[in-house]
N, C-alpha and C positions, 0 to 999 in steps of 0.2 A: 852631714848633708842637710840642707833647707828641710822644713816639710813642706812639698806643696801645697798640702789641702791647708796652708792658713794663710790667711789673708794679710796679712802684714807685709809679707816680704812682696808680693806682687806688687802692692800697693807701692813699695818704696822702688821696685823697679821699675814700674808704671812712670812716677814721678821725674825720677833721675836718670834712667836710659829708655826711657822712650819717647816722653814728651819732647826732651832737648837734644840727644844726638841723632835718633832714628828720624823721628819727626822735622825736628828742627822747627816746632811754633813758635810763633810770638811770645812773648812776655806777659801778656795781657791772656792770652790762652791759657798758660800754663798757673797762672793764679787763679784764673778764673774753673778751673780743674781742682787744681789744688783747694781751693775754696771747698765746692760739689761735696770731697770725699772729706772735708773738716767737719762738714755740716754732717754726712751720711752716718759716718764711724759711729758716733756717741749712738745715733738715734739704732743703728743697727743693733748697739750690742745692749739697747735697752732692752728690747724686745726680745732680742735673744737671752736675756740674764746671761751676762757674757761680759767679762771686764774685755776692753776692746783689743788686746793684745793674744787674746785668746780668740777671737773669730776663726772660722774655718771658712771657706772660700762659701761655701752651702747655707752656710747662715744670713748668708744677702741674698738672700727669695727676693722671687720677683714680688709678693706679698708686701716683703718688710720697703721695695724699693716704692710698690706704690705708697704705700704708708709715711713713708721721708717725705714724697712729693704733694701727698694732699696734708703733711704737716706743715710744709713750708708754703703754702699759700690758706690753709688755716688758719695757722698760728705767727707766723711772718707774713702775711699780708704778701705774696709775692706772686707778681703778675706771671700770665701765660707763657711771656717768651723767657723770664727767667726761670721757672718751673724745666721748661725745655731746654735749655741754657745747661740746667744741672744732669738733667736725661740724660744729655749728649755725652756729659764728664762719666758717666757710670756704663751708656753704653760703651763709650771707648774702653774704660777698664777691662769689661765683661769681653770684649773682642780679641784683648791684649791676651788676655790669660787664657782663651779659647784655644788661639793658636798655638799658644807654648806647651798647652797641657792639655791631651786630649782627652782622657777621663773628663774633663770639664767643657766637651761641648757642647751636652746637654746643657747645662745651668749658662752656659754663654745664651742657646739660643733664647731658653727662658726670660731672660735680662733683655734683652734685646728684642722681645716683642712687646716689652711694655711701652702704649703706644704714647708718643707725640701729643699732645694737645692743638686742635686748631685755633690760630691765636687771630684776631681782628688786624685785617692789615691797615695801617695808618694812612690818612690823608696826608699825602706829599704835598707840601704847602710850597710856596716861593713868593717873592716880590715882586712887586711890578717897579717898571724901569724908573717911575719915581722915588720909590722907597730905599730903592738899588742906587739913585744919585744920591740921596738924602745918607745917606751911608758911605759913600764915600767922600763925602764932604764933613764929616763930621772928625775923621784925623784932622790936628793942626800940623799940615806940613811944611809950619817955621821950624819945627823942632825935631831933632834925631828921631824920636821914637814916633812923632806922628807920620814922619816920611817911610818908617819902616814899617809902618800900622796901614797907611795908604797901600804901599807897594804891596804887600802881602794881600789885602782886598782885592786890588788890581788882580792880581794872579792868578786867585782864588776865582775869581768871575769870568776872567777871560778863557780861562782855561776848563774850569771846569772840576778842579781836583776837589779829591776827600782832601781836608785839613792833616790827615796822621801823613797821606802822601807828600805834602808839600810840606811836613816837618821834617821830612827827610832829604830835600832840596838842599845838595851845595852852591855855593857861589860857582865853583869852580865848573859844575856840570851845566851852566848858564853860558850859549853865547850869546852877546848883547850886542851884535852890529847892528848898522843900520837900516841891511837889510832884512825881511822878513825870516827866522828862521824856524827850526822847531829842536825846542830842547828836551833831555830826557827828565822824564819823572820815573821816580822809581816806587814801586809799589808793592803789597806782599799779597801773593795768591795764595789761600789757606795749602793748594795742595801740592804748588810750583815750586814753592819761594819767593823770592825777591825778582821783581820783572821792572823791565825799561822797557819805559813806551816814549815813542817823542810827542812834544806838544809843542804850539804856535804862541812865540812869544815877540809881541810886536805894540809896536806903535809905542801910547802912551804907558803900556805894561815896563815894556823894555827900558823906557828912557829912565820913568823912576825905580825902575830893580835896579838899572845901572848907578843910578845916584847914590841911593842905600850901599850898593858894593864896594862903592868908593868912600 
C-alpha cells in the first residue's frame, strides 16, 4: 500500500487523474501546474535536506512555500501574476490531498492561507478606428494568405472574440448567407468546459470568411 504521508505519489495523482479526467483543464493549465510543482520539488527538498523522492507531504510548510515564492521573483525575476500563477498550482495540490486525506487538513489549510499578492491591474489599451483601418489594410488580399490574414481580422473585430476562441472556429460551424446570422464560437470556461455562444457574422466579415472557405 502507498504511504500517504509522501509527497510523490499525490503529486503524480495530482498530475494524471485530476488535472485531466476529474478536472478536464486546458493544456496550457495543466503545464503551466506541472511547471509550479517542477520548480517547487527541488527547492523544497533543498530546505528540507531531502533528496526529493523522499519528501513527506509536511515538509511543504507553508514557510518553505513562501520561500519558493519570494525565490522565484528574487532570483528569477518573476512578476506578481506569475508568482500567483504558481500559488494557485500548489494551492490546488494542497486542496487535492486535503480532501482524500484527512490527517492532512490541517497542513491543506496551512497552504492555502498563504496569501495572493495584489498585482497592478494593466491599462486596457485599444485602437482608434484609424489604426483599426490602417490594420486591415495592411493583408494583401491578391493572395491566399493575405485574404485569410484579412478575414481573420475582420472576425476578430467584428466580433469581438479572444484569439484562442476563434482558434477553435470551424468552417463547418459558419453559416455564411446573405442574410444576417449569428454563428457559434466556442470557448473554454475554467469551471464549465467548453461553451457555445452565437455571435453576428455579417456583411463584409461574412463575404470574405466565405471567400477563404472556398
Amino acid at each position: 500500500m502507498t504511504d500517504s504521508t509522501l509527497l510523490g505519489p499525490w503529486v503524480r495523482r495530482f498530475l494524471l487523474e485530476h488535472l485531466v479526467p476529474e478536472r478536464n483543464l486546458a493544456r496550457n493549465t495543466q503545464q503551466s501546474y506541472r511547471d509550479a510543482l517542477r520548480l517547487l520539488l527541488p527547492i523544497a527538498a533543498g530546505l528540507a535536506s531531502k533528496p526529493v523522492d523522499q519528501l513527506r507531504v509536511e515538509d511543504l510548510s507553508a514557510d518553505r512555500v513562501r520561500a519558493f515564492l519570494g525565490e522565484l521573483e528574487a532570483k528569477r525575476g518573476c512578476g506578481v501574476a506569475t508568482r500567483n500563477q504558481r500559488l494557485a498550482a500548489i494551492h490546488s495540490l494542497a486542496h487535492f490531498i486535503g480532501f482524500r486525506s484527512p490527517e492532512h487538513v490541517q497542513w491543506c489549510g496551512e497552504i492555502r492561507a498563504v496569501l495572493f499578492k495584489k498585482a497592478p491591474r494593466p491599462l486596457v489599451s485599444y485602437l482608434e478606428k484609424e489604426e483599426m483601418d490602417a490594420l486591415l489594410r495592411a493583408p494583401d488580399v491578391g493572395t491566399a494568405q493575405g485574404c485569410r490574414d484579412h478575414a481573420l481580422l475582420l472576425f476578430l473585430y467584428n466580433t469581438g472574440a479572444r484569439a484562442d476562441e476563434v482558434a477553435h472556429v470551424r468552417i463547418t460551424d459558419l453559416d455564411l448567407g446573405q442574410t444576417p446570422k449569428r454563428d457559434p464560437l466556442v470557448g473554454r470556461d475554467p469551471w464549465e468546459g467548453e461553451q457555445v455562444a452565437p455571435l453576428p457574422v455579417v456583411g463584409q466579415d461574412s463575404q470574405r470568411t466565405g471567400a477563404v472557405g472556398r
